[in-house]
Biopython code that builds the backbone (N, CA, C, O; Angstrom):
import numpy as np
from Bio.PDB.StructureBuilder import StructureBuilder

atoms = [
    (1, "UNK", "N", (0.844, -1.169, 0.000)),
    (1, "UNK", "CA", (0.000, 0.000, 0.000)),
    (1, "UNK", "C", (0.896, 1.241, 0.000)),
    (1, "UNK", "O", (1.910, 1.279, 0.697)),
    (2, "UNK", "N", (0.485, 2.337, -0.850)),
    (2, "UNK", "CA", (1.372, 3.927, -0.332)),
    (2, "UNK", "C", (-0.014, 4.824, -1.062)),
    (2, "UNK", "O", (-0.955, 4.708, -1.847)),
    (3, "UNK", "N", (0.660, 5.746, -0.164)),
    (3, "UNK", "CA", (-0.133, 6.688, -0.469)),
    (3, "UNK", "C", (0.329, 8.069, -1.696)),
    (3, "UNK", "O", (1.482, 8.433, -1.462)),
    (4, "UNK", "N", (-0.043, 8.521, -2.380)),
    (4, "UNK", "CA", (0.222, 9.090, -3.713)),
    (4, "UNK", "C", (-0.428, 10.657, -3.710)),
    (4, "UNK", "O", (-1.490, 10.902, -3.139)),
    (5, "UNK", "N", (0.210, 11.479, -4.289)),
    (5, "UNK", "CA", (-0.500, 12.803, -4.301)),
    (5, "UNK", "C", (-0.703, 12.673, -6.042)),
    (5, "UNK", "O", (-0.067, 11.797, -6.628)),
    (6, "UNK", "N", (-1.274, 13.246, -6.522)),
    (6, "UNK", "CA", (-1.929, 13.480, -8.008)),
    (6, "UNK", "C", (-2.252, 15.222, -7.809)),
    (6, "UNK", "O", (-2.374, 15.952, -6.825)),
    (7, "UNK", "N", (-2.319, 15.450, -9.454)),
    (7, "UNK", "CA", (-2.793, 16.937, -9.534)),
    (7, "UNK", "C", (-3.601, 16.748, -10.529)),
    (7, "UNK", "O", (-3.945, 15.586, -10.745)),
    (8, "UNK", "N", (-4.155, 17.908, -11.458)),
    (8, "UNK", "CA", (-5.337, 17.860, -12.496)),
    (8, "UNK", "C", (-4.113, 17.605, -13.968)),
    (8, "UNK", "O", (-4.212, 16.855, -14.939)),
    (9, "UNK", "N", (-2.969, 18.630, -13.557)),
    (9, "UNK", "CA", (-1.689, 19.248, -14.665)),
    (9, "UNK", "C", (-1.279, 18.289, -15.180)),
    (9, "UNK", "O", (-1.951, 17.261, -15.253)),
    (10, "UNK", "N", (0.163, 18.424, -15.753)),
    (10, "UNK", "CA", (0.612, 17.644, -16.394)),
    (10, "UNK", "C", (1.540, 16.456, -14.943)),
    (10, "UNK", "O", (1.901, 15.281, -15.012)),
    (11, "UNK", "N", (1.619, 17.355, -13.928)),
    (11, "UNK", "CA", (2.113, 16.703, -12.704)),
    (11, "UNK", "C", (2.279, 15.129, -12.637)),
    (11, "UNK", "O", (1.281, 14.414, -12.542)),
    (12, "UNK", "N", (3.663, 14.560, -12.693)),
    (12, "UNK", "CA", (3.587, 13.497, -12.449)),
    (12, "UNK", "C", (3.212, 12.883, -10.934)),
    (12, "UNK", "O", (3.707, 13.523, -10.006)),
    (13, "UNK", "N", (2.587, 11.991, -10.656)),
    (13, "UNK", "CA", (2.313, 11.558, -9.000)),
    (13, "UNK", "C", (3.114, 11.161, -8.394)),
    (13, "UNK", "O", (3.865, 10.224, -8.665)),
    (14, "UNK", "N", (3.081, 11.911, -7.328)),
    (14, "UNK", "CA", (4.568, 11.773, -6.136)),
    (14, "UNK", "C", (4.164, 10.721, -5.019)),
    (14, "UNK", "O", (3.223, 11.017, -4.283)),
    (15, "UNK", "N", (5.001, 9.179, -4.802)),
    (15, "UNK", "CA", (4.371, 8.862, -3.704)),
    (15, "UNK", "C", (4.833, 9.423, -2.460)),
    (15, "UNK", "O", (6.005, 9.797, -2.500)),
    (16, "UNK", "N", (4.225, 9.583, -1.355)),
    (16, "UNK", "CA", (4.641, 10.056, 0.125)),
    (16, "UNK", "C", (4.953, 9.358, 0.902)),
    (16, "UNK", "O", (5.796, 9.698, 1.731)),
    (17, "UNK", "N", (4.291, 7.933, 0.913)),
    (17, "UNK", "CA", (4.412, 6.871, 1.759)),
    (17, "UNK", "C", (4.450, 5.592, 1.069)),
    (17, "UNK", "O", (3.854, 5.329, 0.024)),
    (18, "UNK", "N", (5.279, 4.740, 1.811)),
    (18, "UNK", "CA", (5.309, 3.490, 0.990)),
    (18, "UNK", "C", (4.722, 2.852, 2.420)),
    (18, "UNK", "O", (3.685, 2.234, 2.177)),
    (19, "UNK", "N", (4.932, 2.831, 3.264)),
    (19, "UNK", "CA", (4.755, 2.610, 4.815)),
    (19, "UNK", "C", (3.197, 3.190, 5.540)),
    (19, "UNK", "O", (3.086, 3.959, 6.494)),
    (20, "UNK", "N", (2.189, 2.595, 4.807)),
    (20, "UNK", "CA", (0.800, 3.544, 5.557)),
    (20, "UNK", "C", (0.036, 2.306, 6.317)),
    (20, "UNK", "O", (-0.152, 1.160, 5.908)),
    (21, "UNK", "N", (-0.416, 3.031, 7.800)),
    (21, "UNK", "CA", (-1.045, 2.525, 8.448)),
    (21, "UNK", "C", (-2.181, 3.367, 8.664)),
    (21, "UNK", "O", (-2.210, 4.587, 8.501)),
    (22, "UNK", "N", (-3.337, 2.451, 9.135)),
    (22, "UNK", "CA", (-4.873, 3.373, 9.099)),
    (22, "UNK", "C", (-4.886, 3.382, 10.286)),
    (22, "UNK", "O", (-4.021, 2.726, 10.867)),
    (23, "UNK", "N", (-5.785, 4.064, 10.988)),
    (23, "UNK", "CA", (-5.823, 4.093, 12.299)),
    (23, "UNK", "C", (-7.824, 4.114, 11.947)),
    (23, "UNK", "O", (-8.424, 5.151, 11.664)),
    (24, "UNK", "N", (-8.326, 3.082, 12.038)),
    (24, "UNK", "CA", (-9.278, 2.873, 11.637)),
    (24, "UNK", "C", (-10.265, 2.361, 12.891)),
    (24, "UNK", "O", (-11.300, 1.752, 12.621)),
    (25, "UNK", "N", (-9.985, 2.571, 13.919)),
    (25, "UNK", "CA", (-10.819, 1.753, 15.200)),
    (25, "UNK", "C", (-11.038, 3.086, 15.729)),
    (25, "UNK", "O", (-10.466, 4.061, 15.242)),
    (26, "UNK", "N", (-11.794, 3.164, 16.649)),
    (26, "UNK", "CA", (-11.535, 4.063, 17.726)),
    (26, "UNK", "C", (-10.356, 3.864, 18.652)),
    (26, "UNK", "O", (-9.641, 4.740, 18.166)),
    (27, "UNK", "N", (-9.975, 3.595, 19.166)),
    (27, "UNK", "CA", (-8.664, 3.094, 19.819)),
    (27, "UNK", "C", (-7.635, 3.594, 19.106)),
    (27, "UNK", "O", (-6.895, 4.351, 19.734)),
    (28, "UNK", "N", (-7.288, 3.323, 17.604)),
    (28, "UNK", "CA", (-5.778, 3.496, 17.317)),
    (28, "UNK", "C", (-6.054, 5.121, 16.376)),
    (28, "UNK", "O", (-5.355, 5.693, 15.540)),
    (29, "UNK", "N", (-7.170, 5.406, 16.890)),
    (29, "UNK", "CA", (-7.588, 6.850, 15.721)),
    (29, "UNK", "C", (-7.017, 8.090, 17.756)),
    (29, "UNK", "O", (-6.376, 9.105, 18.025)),
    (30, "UNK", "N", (-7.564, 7.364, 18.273)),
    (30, "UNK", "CA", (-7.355, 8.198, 20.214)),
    (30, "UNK", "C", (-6.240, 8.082, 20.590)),
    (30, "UNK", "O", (-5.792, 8.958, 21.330)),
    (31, "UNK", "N", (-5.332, 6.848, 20.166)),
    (31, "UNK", "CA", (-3.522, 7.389, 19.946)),
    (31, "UNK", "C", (-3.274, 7.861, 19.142)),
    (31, "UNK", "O", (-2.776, 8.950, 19.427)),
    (32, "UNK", "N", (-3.344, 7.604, 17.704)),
    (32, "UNK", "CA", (-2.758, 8.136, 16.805)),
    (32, "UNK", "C", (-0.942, 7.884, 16.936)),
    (32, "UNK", "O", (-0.389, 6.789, 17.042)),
    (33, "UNK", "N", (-0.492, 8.789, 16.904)),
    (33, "UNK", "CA", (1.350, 9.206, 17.134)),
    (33, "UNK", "C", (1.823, 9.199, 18.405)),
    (33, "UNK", "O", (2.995, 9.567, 18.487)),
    (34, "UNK", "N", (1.223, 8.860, 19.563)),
    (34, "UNK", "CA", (1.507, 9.357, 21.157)),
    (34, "UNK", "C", (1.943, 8.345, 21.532)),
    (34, "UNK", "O", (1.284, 7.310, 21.632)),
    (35, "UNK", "N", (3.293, 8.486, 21.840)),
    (35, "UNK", "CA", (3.771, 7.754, 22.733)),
    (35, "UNK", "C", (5.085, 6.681, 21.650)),
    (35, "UNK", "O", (5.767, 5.724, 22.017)),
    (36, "UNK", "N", (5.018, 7.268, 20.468)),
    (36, "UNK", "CA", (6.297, 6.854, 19.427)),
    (36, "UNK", "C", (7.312, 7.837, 19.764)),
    (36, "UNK", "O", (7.340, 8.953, 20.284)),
    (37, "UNK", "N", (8.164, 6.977, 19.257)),
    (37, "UNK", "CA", (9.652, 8.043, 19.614)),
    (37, "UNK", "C", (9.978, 8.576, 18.154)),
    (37, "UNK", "O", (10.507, 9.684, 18.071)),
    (38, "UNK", "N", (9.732, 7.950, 17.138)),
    (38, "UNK", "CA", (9.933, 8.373, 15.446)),
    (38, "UNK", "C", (9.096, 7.787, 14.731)),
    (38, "UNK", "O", (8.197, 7.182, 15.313)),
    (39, "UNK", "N", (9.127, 7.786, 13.523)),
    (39, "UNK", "CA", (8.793, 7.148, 12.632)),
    (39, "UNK", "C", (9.003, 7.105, 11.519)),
    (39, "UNK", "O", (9.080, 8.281, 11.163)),
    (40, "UNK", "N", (9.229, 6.154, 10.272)),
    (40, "UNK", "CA", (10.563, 6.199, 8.952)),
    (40, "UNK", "C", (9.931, 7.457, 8.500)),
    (40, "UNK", "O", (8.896, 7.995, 8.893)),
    (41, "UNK", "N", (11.139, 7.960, 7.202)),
    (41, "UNK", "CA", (10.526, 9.164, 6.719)),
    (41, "UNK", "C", (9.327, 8.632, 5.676)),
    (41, "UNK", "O", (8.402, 9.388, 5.379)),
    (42, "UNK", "N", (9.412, 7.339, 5.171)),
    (42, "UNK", "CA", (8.076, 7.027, 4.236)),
    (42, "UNK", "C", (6.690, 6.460, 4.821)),
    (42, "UNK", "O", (5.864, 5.906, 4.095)),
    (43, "UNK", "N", (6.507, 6.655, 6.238)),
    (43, "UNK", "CA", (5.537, 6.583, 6.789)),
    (43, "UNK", "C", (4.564, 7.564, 6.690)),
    (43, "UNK", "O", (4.808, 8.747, 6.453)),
    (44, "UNK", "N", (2.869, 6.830, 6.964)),
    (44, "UNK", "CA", (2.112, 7.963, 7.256)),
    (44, "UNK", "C", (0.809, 7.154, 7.720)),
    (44, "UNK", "O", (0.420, 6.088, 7.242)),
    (45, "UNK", "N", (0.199, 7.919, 8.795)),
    (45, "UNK", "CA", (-1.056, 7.212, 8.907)),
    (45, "UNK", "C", (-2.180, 8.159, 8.846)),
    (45, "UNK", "O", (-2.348, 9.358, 9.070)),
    (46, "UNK", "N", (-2.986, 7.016, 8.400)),
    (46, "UNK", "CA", (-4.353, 7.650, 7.502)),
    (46, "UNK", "C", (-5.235, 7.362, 8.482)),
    (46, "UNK", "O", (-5.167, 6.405, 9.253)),
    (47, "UNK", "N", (-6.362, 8.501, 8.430)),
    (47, "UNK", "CA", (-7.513, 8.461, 9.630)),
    (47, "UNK", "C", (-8.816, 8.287, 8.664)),
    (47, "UNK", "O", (-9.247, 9.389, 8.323)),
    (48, "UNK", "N", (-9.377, 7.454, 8.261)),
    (48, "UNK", "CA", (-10.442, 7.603, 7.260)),
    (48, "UNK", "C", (-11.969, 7.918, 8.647)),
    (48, "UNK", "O", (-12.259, 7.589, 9.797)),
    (49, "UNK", "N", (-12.489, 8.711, 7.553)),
    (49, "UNK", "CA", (-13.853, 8.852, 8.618)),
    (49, "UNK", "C", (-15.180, 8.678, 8.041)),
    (49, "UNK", "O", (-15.268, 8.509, 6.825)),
    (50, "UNK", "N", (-15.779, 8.691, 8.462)),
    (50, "UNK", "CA", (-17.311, 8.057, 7.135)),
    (50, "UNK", "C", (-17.955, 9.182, 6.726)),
    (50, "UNK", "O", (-18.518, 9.301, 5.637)),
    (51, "UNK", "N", (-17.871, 10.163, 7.736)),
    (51, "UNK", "CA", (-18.145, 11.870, 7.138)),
    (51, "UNK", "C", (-17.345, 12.835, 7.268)),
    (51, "UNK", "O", (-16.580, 12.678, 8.220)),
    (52, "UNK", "N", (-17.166, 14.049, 6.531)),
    (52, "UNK", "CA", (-16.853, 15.257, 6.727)),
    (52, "UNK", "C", (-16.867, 16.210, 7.274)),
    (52, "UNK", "O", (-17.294, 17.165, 6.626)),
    (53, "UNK", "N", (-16.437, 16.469, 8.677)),
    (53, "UNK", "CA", (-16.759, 17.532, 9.805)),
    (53, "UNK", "C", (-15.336, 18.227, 10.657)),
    (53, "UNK", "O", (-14.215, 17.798, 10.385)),
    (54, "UNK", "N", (-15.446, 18.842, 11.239)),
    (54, "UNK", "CA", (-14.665, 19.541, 11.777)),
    (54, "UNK", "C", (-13.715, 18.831, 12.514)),
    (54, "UNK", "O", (-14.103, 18.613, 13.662)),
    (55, "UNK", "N", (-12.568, 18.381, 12.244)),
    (55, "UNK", "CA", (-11.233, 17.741, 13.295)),
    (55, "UNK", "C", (-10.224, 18.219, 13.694)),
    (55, "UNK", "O", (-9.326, 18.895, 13.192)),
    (56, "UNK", "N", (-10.495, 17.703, 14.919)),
    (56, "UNK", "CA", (-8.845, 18.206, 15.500)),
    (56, "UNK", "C", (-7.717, 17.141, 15.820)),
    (56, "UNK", "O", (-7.972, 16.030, 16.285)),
    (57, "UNK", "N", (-6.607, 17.537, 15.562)),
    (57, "UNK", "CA", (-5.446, 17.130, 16.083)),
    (57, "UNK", "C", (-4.459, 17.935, 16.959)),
    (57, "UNK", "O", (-4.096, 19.109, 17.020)),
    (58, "UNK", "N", (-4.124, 16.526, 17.754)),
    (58, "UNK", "CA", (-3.460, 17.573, 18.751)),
    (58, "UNK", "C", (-2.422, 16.772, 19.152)),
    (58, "UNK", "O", (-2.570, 15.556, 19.029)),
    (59, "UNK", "N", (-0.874, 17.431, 19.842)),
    (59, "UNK", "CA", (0.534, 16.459, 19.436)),
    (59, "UNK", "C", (0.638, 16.335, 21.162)),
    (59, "UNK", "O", (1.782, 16.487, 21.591)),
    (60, "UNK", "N", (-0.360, 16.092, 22.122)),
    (60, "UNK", "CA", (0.305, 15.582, 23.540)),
    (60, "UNK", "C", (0.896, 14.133, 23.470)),
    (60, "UNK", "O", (0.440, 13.044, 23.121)),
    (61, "UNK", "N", (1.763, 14.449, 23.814)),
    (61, "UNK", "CA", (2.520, 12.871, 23.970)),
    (61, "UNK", "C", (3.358, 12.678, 22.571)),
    (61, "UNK", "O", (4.003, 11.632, 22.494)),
    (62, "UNK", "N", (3.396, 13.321, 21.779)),
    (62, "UNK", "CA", (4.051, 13.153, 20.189)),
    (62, "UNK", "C", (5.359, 13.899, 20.255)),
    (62, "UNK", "O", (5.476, 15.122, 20.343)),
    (63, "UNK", "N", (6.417, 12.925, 20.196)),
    (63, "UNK", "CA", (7.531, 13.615, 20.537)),
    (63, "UNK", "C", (8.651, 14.225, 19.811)),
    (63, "UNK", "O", (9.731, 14.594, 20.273)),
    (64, "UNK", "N", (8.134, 14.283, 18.342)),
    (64, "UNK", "CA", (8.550, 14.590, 17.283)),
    (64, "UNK", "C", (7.673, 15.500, 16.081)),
    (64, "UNK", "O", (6.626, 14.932, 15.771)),
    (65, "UNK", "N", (7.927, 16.852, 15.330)),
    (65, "UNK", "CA", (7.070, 17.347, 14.814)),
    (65, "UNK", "C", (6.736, 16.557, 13.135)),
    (65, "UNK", "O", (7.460, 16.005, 12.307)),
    (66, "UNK", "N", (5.299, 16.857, 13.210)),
    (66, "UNK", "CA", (4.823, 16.030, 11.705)),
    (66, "UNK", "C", (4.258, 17.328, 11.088)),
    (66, "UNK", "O", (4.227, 18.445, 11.604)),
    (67, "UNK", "N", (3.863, 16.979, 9.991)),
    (67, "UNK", "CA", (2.945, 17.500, 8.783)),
    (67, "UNK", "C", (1.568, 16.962, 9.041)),
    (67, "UNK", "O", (1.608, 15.790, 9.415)),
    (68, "UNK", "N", (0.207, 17.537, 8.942)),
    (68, "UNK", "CA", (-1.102, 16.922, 8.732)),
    (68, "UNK", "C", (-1.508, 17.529, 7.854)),
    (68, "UNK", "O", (-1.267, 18.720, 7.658)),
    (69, "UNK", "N", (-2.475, 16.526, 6.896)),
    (69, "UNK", "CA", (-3.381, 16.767, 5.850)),
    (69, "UNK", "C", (-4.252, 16.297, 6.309)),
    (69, "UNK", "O", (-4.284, 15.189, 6.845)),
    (70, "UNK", "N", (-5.753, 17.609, 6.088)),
    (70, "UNK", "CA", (-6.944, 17.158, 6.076)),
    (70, "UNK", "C", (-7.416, 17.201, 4.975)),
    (70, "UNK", "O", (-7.114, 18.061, 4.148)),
    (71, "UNK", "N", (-8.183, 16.338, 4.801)),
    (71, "UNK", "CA", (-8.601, 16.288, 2.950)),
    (71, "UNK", "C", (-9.943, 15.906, 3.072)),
    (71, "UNK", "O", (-10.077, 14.939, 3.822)),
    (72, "UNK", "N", (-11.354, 16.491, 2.416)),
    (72, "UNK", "CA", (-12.223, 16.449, 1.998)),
    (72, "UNK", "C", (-12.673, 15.495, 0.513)),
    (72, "UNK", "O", (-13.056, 16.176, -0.439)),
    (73, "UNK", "N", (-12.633, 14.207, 0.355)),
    (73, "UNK", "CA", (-13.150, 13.516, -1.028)),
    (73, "UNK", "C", (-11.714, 13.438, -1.295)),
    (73, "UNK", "O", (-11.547, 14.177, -2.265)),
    (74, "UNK", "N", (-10.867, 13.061, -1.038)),
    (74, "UNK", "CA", (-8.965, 13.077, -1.629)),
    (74, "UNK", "C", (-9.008, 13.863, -2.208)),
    (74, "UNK", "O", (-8.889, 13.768, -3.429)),
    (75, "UNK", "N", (-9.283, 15.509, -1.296)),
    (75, "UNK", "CA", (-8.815, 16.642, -1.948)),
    (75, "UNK", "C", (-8.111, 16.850, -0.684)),
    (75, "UNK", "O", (-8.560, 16.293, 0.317)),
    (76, "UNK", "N", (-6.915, 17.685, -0.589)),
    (76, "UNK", "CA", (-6.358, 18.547, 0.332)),
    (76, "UNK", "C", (-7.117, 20.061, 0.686)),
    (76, "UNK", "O", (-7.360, 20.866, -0.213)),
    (77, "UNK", "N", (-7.336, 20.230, 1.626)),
    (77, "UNK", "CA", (-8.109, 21.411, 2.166)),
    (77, "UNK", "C", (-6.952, 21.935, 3.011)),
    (77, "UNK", "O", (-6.482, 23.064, 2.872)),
    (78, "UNK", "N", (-6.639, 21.275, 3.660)),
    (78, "UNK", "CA", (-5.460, 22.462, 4.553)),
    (78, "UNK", "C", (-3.885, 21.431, 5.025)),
    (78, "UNK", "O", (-3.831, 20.254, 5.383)),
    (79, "UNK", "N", (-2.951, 22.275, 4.869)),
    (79, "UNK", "CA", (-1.799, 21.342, 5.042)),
    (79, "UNK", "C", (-0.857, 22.157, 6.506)),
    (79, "UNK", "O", (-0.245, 23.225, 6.532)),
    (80, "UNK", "N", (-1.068, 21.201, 7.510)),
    (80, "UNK", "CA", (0.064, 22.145, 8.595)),
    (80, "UNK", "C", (1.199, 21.423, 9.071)),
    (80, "UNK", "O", (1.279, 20.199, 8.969)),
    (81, "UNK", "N", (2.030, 22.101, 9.559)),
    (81, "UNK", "CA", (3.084, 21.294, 10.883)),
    (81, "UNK", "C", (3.004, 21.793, 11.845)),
    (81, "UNK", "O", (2.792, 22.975, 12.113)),
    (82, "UNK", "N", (3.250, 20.501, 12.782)),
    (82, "UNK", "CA", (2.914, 20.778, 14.169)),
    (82, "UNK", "C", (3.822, 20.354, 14.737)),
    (82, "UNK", "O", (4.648, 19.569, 14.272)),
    (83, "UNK", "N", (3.797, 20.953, 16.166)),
    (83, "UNK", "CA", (5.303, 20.920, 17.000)),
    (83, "UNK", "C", (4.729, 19.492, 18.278)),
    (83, "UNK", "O", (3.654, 19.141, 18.763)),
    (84, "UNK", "N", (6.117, 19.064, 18.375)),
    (84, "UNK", "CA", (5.853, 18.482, 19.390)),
    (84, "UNK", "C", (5.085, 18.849, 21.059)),
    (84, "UNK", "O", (5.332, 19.886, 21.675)),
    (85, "UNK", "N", (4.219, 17.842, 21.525)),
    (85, "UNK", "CA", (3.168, 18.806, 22.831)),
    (85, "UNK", "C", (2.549, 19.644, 22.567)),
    (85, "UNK", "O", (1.357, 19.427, 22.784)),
    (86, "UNK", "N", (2.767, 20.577, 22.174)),
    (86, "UNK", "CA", (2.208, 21.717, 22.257)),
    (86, "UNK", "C", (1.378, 21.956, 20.785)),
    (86, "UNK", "O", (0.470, 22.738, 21.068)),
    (87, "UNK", "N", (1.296, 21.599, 19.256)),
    (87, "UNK", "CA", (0.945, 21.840, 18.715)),
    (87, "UNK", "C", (-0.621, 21.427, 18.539)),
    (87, "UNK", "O", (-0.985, 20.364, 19.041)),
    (88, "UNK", "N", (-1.388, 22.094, 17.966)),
    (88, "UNK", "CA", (-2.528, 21.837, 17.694)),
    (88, "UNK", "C", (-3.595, 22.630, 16.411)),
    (88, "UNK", "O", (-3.385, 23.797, 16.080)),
    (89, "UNK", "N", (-4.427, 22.016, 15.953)),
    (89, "UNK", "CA", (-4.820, 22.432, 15.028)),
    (89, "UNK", "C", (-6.583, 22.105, 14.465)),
    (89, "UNK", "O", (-7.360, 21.503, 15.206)),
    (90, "UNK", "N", (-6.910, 22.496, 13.384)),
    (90, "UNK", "CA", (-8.683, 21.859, 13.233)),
    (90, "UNK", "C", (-8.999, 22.506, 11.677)),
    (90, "UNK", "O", (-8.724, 23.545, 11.076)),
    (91, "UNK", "N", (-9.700, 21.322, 11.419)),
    (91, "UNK", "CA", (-10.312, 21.949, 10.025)),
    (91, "UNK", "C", (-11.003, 20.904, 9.434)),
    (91, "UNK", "O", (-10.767, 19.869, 10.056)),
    (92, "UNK", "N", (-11.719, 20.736, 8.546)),
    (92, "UNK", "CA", (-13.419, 20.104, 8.045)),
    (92, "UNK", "C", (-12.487, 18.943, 7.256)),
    (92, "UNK", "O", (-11.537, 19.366, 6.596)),
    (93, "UNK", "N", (-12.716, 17.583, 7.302)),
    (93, "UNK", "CA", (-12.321, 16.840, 7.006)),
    (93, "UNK", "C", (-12.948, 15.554, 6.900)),
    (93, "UNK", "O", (-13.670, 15.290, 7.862)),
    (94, "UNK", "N", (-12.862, 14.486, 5.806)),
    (94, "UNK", "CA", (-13.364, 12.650, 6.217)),
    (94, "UNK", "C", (-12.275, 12.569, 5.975)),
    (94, "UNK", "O", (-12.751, 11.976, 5.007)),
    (95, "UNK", "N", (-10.903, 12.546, 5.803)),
    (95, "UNK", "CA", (-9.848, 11.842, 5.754)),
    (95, "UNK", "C", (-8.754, 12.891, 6.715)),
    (95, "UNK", "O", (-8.866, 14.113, 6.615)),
    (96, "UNK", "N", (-7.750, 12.288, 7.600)),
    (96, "UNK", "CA", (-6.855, 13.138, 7.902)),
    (96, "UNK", "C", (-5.614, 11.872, 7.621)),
    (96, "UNK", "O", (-5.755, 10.657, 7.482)),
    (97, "UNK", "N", (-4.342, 12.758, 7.608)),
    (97, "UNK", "CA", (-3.099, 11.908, 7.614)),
    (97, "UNK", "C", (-2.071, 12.682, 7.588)),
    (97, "UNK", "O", (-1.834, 13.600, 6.802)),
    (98, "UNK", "N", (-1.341, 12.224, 8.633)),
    (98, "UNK", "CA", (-0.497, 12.498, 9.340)),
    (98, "UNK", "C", (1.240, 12.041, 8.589)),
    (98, "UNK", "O", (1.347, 10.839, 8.343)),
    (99, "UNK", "N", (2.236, 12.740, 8.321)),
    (99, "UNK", "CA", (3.759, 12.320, 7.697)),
    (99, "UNK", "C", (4.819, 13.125, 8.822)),
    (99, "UNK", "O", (4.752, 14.072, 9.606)),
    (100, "UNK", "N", (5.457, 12.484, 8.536)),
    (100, "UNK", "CA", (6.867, 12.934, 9.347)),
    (100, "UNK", "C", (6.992, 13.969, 8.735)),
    (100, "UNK", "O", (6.580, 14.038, 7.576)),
    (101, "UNK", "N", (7.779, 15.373, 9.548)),
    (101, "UNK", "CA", (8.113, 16.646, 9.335)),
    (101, "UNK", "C", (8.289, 16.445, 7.728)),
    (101, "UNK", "O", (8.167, 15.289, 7.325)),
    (102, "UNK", "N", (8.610, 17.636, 6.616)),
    (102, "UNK", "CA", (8.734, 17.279, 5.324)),
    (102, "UNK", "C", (7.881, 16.413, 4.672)),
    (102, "UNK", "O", (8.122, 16.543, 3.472)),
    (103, "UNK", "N", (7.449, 16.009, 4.754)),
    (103, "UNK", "CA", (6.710, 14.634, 3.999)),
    (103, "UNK", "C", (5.644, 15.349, 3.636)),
    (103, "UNK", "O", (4.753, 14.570, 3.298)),
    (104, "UNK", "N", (5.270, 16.606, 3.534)),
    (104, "UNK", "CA", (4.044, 17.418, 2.597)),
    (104, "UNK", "C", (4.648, 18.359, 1.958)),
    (104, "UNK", "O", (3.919, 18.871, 1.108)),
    (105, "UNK", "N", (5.767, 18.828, 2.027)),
    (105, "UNK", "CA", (6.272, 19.408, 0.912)),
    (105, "UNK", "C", (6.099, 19.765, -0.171)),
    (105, "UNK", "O", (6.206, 20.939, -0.527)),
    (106, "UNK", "N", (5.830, 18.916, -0.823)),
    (106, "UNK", "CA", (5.297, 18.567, -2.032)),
    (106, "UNK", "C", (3.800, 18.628, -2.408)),
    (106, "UNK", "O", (3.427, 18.406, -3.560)),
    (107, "UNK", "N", (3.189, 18.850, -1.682)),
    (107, "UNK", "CA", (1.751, 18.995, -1.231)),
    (107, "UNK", "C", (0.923, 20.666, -1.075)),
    (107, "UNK", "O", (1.330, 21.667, -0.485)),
    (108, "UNK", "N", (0.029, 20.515, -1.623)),
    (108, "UNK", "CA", (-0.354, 22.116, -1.974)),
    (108, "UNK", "C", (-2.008, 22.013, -1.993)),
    (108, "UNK", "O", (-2.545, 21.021, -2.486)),
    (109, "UNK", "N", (-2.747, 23.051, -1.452)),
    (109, "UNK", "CA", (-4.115, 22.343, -1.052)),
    (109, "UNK", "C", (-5.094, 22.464, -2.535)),
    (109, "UNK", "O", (-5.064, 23.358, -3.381)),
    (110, "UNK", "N", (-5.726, 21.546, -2.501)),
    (110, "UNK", "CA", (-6.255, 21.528, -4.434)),
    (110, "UNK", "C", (-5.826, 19.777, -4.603)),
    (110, "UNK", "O", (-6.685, 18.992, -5.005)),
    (111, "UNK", "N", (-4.373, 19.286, -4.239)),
    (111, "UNK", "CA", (-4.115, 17.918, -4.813)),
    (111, "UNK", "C", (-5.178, 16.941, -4.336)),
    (111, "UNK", "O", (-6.120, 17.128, -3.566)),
    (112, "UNK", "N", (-4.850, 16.025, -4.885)),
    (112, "UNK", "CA", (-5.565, 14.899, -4.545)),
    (112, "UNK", "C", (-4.753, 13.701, -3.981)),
    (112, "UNK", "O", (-3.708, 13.462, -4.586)),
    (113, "UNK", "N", (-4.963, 13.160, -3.259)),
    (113, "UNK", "CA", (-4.004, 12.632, -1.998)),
    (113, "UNK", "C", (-4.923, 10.940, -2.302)),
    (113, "UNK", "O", (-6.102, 10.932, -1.946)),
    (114, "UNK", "N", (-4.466, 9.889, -2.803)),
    (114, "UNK", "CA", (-5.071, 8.950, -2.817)),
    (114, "UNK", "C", (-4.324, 7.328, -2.042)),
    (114, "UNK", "O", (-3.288, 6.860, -2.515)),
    (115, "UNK", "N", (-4.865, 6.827, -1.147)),
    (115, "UNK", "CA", (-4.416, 4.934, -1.259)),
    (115, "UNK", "C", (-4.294, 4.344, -2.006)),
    (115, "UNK", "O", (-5.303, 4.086, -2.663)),
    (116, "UNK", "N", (-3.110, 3.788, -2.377)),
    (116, "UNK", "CA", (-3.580, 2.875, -3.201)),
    (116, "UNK", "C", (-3.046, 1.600, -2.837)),
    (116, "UNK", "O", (-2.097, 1.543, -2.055)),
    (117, "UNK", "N", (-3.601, 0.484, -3.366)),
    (117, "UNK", "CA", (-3.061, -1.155, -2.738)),
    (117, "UNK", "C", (-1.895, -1.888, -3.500)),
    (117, "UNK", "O", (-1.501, -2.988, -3.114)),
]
sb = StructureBuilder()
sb.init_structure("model")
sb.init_model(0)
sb.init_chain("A")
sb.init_seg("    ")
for serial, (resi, resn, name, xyz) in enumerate(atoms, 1):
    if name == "N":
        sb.init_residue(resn, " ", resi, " ")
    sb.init_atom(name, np.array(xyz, "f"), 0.0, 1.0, " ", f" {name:<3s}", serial, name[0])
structure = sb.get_structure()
């Protein structure tokens, strides 16, 4: 599985992750990143949600800063980094996913951010 950004352009698709885990329970969506010490740079975990509403993330216990994408339909709506503890953030989303610092770079809100198997 990795996860892939796409554009409409002539843009070739960049993968981000070769390394994706879902956090698909309640349980591993309420840890999330807390309580890891790193994680490779081609990691990322995906929060799928069944609707589109307002989410937050927040880095207590995350001891290293990441990148989050919230994405609406595998569109990107907003792209941030967040600091370790202390960072926090929110915005309208059914998908969020989370990359190690850098790992959105490449990422600009408009793409389309897809799984693939």
């Amino acid at each position: 599985m990795r996860l892939v950004c796409e554009r409409d352009d002539d843009f070739k698709p960049v993968t981000l992750a070769t390394r994706v885990e879902t956090a698909d329970s309640l349980l591993s969506q309420t840890r999330g990143l807390m309580f890891r010490r790193s994680i490779p740079e081609d990691y990322a975990l995906v929060f799928p949600f069944e609707t589109a509403k307002t989410r937050d993330v927040h880095m207590l216990f995350v001891f290293f800063p990441i990148d989050v994408c919230w994405l609406v339909d595998d569109t990107v709506e907003r792209i941030e980094r967040l600091n370790p503890f202390t960072g926090h953030a929110r915005e309208k989303a059914d998908t969020i996913v989370e990359l190690p610092a850098g790992g959105a770079d490449e990422l600009s809100v408009g793409d389309r951010v897809v799984l693939e198997e």
